[in-house]
N, C-alpha and C positions, 0 to 999 in steps of 0.2 A: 504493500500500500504506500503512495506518496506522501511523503512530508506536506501539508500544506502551507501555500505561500504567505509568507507575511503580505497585508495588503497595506498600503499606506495612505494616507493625505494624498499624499503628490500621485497617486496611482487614481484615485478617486478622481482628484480635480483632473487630470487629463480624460478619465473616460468622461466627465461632466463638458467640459471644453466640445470634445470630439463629436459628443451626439447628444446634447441639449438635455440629458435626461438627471434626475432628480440626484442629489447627496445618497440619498440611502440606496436608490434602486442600482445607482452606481460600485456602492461597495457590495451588494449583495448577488448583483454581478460579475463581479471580482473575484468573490468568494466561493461561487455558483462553478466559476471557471478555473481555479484554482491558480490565478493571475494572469490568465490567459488575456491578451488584452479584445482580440477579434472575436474569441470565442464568447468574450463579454458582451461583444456588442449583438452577436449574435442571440446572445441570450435575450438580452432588452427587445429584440425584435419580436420574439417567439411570443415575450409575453404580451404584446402589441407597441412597444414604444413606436415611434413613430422616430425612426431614427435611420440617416441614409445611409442605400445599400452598398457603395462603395469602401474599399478598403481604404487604411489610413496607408496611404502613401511614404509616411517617418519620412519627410523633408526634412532639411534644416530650418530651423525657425527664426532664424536672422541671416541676414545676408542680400546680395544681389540676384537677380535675376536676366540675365541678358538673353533674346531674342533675335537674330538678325539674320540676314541672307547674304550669299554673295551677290557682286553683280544685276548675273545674269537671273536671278529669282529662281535657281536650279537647288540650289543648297542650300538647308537652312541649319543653324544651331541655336541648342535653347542649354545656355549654362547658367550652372548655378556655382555662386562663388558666397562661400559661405563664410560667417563674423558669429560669435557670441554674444554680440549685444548688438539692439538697433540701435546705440551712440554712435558704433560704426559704421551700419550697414544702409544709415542717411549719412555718412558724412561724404561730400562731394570728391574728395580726393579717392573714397576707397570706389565710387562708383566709378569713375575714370578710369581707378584699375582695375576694375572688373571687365570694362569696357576694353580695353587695350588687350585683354586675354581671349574676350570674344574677335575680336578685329586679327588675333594673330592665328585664332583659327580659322576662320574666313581666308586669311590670305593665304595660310598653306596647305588649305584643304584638306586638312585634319580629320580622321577618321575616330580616332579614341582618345578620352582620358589620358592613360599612359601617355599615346603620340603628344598630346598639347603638351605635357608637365615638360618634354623634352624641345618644343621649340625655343628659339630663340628669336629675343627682342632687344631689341638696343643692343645687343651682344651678352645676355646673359638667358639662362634658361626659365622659363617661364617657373620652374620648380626652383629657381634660386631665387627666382622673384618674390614668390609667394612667403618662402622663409625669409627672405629681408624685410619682407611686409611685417611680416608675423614678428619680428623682432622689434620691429617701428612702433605699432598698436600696442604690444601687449596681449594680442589673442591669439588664437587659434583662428588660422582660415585655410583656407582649400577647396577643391574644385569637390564641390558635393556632389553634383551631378551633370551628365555632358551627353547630349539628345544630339546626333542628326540626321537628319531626312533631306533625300535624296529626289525628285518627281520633276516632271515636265515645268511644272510651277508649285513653288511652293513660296507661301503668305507667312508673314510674322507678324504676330502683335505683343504690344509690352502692356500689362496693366498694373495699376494700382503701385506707380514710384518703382518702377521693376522688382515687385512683389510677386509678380505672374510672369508667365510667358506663353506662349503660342504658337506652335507650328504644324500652316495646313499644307498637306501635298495634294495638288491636285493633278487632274490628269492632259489639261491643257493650260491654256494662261488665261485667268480672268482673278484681275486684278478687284475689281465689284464683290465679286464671290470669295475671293481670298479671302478680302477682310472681313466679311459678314460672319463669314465661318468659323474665323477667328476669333470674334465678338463674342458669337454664337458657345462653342467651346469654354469662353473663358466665365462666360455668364451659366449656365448651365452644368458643365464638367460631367460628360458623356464619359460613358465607360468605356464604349468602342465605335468603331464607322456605321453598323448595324449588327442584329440579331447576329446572325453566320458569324460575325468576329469576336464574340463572348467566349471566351475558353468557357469549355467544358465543365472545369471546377466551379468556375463563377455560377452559372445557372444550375447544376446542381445542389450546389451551397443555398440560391435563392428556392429552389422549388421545396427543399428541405424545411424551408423556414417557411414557408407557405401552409406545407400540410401540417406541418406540430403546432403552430398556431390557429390551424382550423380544430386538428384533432380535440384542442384544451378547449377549445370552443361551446357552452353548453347547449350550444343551439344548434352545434353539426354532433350533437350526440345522438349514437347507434345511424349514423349514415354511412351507407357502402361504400365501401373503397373506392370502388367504381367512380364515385359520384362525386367525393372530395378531390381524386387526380382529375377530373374531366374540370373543375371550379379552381384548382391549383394551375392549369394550363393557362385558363382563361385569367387569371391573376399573373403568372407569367410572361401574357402575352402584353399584360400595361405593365410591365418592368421593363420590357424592351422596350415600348414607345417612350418610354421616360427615360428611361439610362444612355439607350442608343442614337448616335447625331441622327442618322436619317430619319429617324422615325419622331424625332423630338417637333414639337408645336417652333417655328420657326418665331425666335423672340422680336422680329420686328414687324412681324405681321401674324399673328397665333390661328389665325384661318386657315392657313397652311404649314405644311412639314417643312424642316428643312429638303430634303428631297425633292420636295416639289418646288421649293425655292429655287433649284439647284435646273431642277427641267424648264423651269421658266428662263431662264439665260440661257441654255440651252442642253440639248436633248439629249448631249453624249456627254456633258460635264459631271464628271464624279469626284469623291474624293477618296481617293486612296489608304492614306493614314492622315494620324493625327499626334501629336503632343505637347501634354499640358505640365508646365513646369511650374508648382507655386511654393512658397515660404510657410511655414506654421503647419 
């Protein structure tokens, strides 16, 4: 039998943060899960919280967010250049340097993490840089994370002070649809392009939490199997229109999908991938 985990304050207030749900229901999900933190949230779900179905992503919670393309709108990268405190991660000098990391993967068309830490700027490696930074401030920084996409055209947007970032690969060039998508995206935060691109785990996980929360239900008591999976599909199937871009209510006009936003400029424009880079 497992040891059980100590649950703490700082355990609580993060699942409180994470999914809006009460002091106690949070520890006693915690507890439920034996510090599992997803397994908690999934808990909160089962008993009906109303809490979203996304996984926590563990970004860094201070820092920069760079978003930008080459050129040609062929290449995009979405880094993250992370601080321990926002004193630095609004001070202008450290967004500059984030910015000059992003710019020197743009110019050498950089494929990974490792490759940036080894370019060179002004004559010194990006990874000597980041240590003389780190020696300057006083903190801890580094490349948290490092997105790029690759498509005919792909769209960047920055939001919220480069708190966010955005990058859409489309399948041709429309500069209109780029940034809508990217709006789109950063306002909503889509799991995937549509249905078809959900792994497997994911909607299992959800269809899981579907039926244990009908099961507990006294009003789906003594109904057939049959009858709870046929009402779990149909549940299902408004997860994917909420979670998935194509299927989402398009936010600048909710009468239409984005999808059909997407046929309205034209007939063969899709979007390929997508990635959403945000802080907290």
């Amino acid at each position: 039998m497992s040891t059980p985990v100590a649950i703490t304050a700082s355990d609580i207030n993060k699942l409180r943060q994470a999914t809006g749900a009460g002091m106690m229901d949070c520890r006693k999900a915690l507890t439920e899960s034996n510090g599992d933190f997803e397994a908690a949230i999934d808990w909160l779900r089962k008993q009906g919280q109303k809490v979203a179905a996304k996984r926590s992503d563990r970004e860094a919670k201070e820092g920069v967010v760079i978003a930008q393309t080459n050129a040609a709108n062929t290449i995009g990268y979405a880094i993250t250049i992370s601080s321990e405190t926002d004193f630095v991660s609004k001070n202008a000098d450290f967004i500059a340097f984030a910015q000059s990391i992003a710019d020197a993967a743009v110019t050498n068309d950089v494929k990974s993490a490792e490759e940036l830490n080894e370019v060179t700027v002004n004559g010194a490696k990006v990874s000597e840089l980041i240590n003389d930074k780190l020696a300057s401030i006083g903190e801890k920084i580094g490349v948290a994370r490092f997105e790029r996409v690759e498509a005919p055209y792909v769209a960047s947007y920055i939001h919220g002070a480069n708190r966010m970032g955005v990058l859409v690969a489309l399948n041709k060039v429309s500069v209109e649809a780029g940034k809508d998508v990217a709006m789109q995206i950063a306002a909503l935060n889509p799991i995937a392009v549509d249905a078809a691109s959900v792994p497997a785990d994911a909607i299992e996980r959800e269809r899981a939490i579907v039926v244990d929360t009908m099961k507990a239900d006294p009003k789906m008591a003594g109904k057939p199997d049959e009858m709870i999976a046929k009402i779990a599909e149909g549940k299902l199937n408004a997860f994917f229109k909420e979670q998935t871009l194509l299927a989402q209510a398009f936010v600048k006009d909710g009468s239409k999908s984005v999808e059909d936003y997407l046929q309205s400029i034209d007939k063969d424009l899709k979007v390929a991938s997508f990635v959403r880079v945000a802080l907290g």
